[in-house]
C-alpha positions as CSV (number, residue, x, y, z in Angstrom):
1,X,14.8,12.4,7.1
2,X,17.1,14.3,5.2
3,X,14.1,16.1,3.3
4,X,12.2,16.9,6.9
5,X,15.7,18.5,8.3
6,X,15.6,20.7,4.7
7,X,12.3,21.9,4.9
8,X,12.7,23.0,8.7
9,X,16.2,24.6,7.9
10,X,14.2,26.7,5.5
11,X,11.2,27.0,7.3
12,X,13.2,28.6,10.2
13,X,11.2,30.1,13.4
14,X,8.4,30.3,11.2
15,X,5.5,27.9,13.1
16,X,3.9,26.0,10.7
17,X,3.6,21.8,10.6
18,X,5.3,21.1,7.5
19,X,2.8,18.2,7.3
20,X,0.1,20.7,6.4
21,X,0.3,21.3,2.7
22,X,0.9,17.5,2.0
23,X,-1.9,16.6,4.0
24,X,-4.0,19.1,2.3
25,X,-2.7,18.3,-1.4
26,X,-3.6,14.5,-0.4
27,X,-6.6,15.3,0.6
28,X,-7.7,17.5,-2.1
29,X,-5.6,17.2,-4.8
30,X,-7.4,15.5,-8.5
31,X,-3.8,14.9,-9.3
32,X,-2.9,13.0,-6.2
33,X,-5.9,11.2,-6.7
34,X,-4.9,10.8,-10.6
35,X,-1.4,9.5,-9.8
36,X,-2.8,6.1,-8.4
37,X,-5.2,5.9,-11.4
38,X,-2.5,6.0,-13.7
39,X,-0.1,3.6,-11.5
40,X,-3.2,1.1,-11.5
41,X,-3.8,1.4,-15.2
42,X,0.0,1.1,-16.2
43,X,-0.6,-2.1,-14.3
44,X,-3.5,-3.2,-15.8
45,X,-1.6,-3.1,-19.1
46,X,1.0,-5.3,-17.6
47,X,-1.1,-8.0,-16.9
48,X,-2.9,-8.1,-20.0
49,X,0.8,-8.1,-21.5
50,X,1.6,-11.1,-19.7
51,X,-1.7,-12.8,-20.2
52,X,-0.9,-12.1,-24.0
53,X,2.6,-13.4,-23.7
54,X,1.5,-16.6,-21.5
55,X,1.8,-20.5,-23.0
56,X,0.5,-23.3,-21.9
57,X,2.4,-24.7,-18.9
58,X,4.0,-21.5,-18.1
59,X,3.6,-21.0,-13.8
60,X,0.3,-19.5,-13.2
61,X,0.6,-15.6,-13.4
62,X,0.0,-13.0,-10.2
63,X,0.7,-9.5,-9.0
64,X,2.5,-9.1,-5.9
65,X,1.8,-5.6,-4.0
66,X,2.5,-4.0,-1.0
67,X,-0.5,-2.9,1.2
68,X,-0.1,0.6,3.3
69,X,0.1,3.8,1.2
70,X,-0.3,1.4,-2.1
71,X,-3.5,-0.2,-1.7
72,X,-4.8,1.2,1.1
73,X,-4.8,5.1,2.5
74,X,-4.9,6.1,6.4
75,X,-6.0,9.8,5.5
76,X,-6.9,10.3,9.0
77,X,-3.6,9.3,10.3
78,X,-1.6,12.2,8.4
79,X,-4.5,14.5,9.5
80,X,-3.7,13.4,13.2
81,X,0.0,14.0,12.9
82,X,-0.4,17.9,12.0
83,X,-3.5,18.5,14.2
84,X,-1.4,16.9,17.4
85,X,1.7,19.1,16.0
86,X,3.4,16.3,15.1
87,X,5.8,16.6,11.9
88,X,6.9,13.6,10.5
89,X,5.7,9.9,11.2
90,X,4.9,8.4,14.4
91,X,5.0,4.7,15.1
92,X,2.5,4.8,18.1
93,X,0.4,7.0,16.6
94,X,0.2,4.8,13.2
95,X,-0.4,1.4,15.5
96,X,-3.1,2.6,17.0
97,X,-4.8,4.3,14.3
98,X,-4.3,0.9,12.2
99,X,-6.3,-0.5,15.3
100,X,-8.9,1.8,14.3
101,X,-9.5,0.6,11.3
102,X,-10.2,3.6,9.3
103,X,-8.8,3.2,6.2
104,X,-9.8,3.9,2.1
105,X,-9.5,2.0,-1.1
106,X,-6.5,3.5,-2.7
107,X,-8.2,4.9,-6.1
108,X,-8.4,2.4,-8.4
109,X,-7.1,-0.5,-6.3
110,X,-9.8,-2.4,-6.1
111,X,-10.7,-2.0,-9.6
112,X,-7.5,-3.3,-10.8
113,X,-7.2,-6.2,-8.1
114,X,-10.6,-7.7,-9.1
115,X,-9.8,-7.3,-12.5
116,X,-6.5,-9.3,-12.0
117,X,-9.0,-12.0,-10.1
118,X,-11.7,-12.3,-13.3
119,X,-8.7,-13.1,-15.7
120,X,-7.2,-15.2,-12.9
121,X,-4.2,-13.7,-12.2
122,X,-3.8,-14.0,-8.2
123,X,-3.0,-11.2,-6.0
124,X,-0.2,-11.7,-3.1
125,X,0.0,-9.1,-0.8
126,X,3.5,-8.8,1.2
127,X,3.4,-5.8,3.6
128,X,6.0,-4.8,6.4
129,X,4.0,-3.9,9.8
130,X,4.1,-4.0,13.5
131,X,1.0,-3.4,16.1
132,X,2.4,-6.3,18.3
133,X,0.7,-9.5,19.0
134,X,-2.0,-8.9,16.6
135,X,-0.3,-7.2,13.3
136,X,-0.9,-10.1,11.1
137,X,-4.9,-9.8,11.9
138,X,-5.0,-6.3,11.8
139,X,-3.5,-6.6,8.0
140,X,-6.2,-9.5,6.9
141,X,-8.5,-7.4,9.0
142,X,-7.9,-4.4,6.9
143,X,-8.0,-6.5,3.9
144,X,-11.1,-8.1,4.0
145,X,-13.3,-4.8,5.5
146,X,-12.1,-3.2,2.6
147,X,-13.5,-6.0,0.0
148,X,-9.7,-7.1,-1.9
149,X,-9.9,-10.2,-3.3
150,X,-7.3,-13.1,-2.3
151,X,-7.7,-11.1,1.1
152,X,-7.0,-14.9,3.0
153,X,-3.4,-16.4,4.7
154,X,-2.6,-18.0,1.2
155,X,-1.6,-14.3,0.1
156,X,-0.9,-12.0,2.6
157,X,2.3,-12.1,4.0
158,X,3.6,-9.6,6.8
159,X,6.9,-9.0,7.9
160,X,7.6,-7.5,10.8
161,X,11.3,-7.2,11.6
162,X,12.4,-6.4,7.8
163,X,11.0,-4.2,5.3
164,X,13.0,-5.6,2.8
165,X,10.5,-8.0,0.3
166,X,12.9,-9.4,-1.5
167,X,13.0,-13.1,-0.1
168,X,9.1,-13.4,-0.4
169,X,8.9,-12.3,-3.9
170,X,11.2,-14.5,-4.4
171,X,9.5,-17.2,-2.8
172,X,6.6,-16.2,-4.5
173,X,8.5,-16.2,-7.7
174,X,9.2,-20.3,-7.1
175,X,5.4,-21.0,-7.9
176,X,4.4,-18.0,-10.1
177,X,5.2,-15.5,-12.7
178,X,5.3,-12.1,-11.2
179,X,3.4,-9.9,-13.9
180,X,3.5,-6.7,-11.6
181,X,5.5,-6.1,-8.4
């Protein structure tokens, strides 16, 4: 919030969204789209690493991920905000459009999470949300539309009065070894 009050202090009277450029860099950028690439792929590496380093009778190895903004992209949503002259996020606004269901593959996402499944290193997906009554189905909704493996209620977890993951991982941690967080 801190930023947002920054860039209106220097903005001044001046009316522009200060949403604008970072909506257009997102949606244009090769080096936004580059960024996940190279997160995925650091990844990749990680797991192999692990796979390398694993014995027999070691816990069974997986990834655990967050969903919105990491795996999956609402580019719509961000386009929303500026052309309604909003400037920063709104929660209403976000429900519904994850109602709509109009969401993209994060690049390389996918690639990397069905990579993780053919090696069989299982994916866990712990995401903090809330739509109301129907968050948890709009999450496995998202998931499965959008092909990620392990999309089930085995490994999707969603929290919805905390955004902290720590006691999942953990939980998580009980069972598996967590190659990538």
């Amino acid at each position: 919030m801190l930023q947002i009050r920054y860039i209106r202090m220097v903005m001044g009277d001046k009316k522009g969204n200060i949403l604008t450029v970072a909506v257009a860099w997102k949606q244009t950028a090769a080096e936004y789209r580059a960024l996940y690439y190279q997160a995925f792929n650091v990844a990749k590496d990680r797991v192999d690493a692990a796979l390398a380093a694993q014995k027999p009778g070691d816990k069974p190895l997986c990834v655990v991920t967050d969903v919105d903004d990491t795996l999956i992209l609402p580019p719509d949503y961000w386009g929303s905000l500026v052309a309604t002259k909003h400037d920063a996020f709104n929660d209403p606004m976000w429900d519904e459009h994850i109602k709509k269901d109009k969401l993209t593959v994060a690049p390389g996402a996918l690639d990397f999470l069905n990579y993780c499944k053919q090696k069989g290193v299982e994916v866990f997906y712990v995401t903090s949300r809330d739509q109301g009554k129907g968050t948890y189905g709009y999450a496995l909704k998202n998931l499965k539309d959008l092909n990620f493996p392990y999309a089930d209620s085995k490994h999707l977890t969603v929290l919805i009065d905390t955004s902290n993951k720590e006691k999942v991982q953990k939980q998580i941690a009980e069972t598996h070894k967590i190659a990538v967080y």
